[in-house]
C-alpha positions, 0 to 999 in steps of 0.5 A: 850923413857923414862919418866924419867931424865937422869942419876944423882945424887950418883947412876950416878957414880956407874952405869953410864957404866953399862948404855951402855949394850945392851938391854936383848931382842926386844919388840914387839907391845904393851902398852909399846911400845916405852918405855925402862925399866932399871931394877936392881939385887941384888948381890946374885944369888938366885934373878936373876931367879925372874928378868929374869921372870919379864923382860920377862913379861915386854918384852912381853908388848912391853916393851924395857928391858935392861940388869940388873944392879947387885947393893948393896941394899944403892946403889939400893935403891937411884937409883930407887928413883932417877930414875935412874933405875927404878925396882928391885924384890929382896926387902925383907921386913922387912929386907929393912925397914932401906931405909926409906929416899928412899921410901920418896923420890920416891921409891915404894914397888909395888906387891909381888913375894913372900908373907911370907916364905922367911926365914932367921936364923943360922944353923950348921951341924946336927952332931955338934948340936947332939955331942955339945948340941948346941940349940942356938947362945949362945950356942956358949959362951961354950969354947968346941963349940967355939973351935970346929968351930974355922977353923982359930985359932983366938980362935973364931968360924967361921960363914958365914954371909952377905957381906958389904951392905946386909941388914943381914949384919945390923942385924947380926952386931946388934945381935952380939953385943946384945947377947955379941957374939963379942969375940965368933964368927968371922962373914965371910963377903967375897963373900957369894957363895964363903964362902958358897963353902968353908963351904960345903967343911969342911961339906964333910970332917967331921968338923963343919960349922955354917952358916946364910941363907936365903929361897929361897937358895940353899943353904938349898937345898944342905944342908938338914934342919933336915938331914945335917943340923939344924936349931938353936935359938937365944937368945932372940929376937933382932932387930934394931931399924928399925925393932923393932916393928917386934920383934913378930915374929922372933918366927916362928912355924912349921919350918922343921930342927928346934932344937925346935918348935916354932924356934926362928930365930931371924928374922921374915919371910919376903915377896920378893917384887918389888921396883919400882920407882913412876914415873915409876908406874905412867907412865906406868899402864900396868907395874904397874898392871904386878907387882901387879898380878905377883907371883913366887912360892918359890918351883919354886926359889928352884929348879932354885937355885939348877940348878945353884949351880950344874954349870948352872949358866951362864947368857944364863942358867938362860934366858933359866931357865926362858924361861922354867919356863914361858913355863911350866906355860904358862896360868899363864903367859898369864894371867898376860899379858891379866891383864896388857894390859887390865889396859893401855886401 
């Protein structure tokens, strides 16, 4: 059963094969028996630990869960609004504030699985900082720094940042043009992991990496902030017009592998949250009180990272990641199930 329409509108076209995958797992007795949930993902990897946990919860309510989705942010954003899938636990906010037309429309912030902490910014290789002087993004004007991180001879620096339709993507684009860096540094929008691989590669042989990222990523897990790799400023800050009114805060104190305290990231810290659509929130009080109660430790998402990045990183390794997670807190988890059930009666 579902409380919803059947699959429409600009998302259909995206998604509608997807919609013929099997269920992730049986539900048992419970509120949200006889009802099926179509969750979302994000394309990056470092998310899809978090929705295995939730749609476990939601199985443990008696809750049908399907396999998730992999979907780009605009592409998620109209579905859940829509109706057409109805939750993901990859928003980060307020990096996805630019989906405003969506969240007039039916989509719902619901919960948090990560409040605060999740950081974003630019790093280069702790020896090439030392040698270079460098500080910050405009460090990288200087023809010496340039010339150092240019791997491909365009006369540019090469940076890893965010493929087409990442919410970083915006702002890097943005702060590209604001700190005039368009003829200094040539932004990497291939695939992420495979761009991030390929980084870690020149990193082993002794030359310069400059890269964006994000916390949690195994990235910084691999890499150590303070020890291989540094933290750098920006300029000033600088935000789309989306996210102007969070420009305060790109100054983050108390950052480990920072050139400097407080860092000027250039992005605020952002809280991980459920999107959820607002029929479904409506219809289903169990699944709504679920996502309020539930939280994921970001030292918990770091070591699953991690756990992937050295090869366990097949859909039946992240099931059992989660399987394990949920076992070595099972009080917690019980409590989560005890609270939502409570709320349908």
């Amino acid at each position: 059963m579902r409380y919803a329409p059947a699959v429409k509108g600009i998302a259909a076209t995206a998604m509608a094969a997807a919609l013929l995958i099997a269920p992730q797992g049986a539900s048992a007795a419970g509120p949200g028996d006889g009802v099926t949930v179509t969750p979302a993902r994000a394309t990056w990897d470092t998310g899809w630990f978090q929705t295995a946990i939730y749609g476990k919860a939601l199985e443990a309510l008696g809750y049908t869960v399907e396999k998730p989705k992999s979907l780009d942010n605009p592409v998620f954003y109209q579905a859940v609004a829509s109706g057409d899938v109805d939750f993901w636990v990859n928003g980060w906010f307020p990096l996805h504030n630019s989906y405003e037309d969506d969240f007039a429309s039916g989509a719902r912030t619901h919960g948090y699985v990560a409040k605060g902490g999740a950081l974003q910014g630019y790093l280069v290789d702790k020896a090439s900082a030392d040698k270079y002087g460098i500080r910050s993004l405009g460090d990288f004007k200087r023809p010496e720094v340039r010339q150092a991180f240019d791997s491909n001879g365009d006369g540019k620096a090469d940076m890893v940042a965010c493929p087409p339709g990442w919410g970083c993507e915006l702002v890097i684009e943005h702060q590209l043009d604001a700190y005039d860096l368009r003829d200094y540094i040539n932004p990497i929008k291939a695939g992420y992991s495979a761009s991030m691989a390929d980084a870690i590669g020149r990193y082993e042989e002794g030359k310069p990496i400059l890269f964006y990222t994000w916390t949690p990523n195994w990235t910084v897990g691999l890499l150590k902030p303070g020890k291989d790799v540094v933290w750098i400023g920006t300029p000033f800050p600088s935000l789309p017009d989306d996210q102007k009114q969070y420009e305060d805060l790109t100054t983050v104190a108390g950052v480990a592998g920072c050139v400097e305290d407080p860092c000027r990231m250039g992005w605020p810290a952002n809280d991980i949250r459920p999107v959820v659509n607002a029929d479904f929130l409506e219809a289903n009080p169990a699944a709504a009180t679920l996502f309020k109660v539930m939280r994921i430790p970001l030292q918990d998402i770091f070591a699953q990272n991690a756990k992937m990045f050295a090869g366990q990183d097949k859909p039946e390794d992240i099931q059992r990641h989660a399987d394990e997670w949920i076992a070595a807190n099972r009080d917690t988890f019980d409590s989560w199930i005890e609270k939502a059930e409570a709320a349908s009666s």
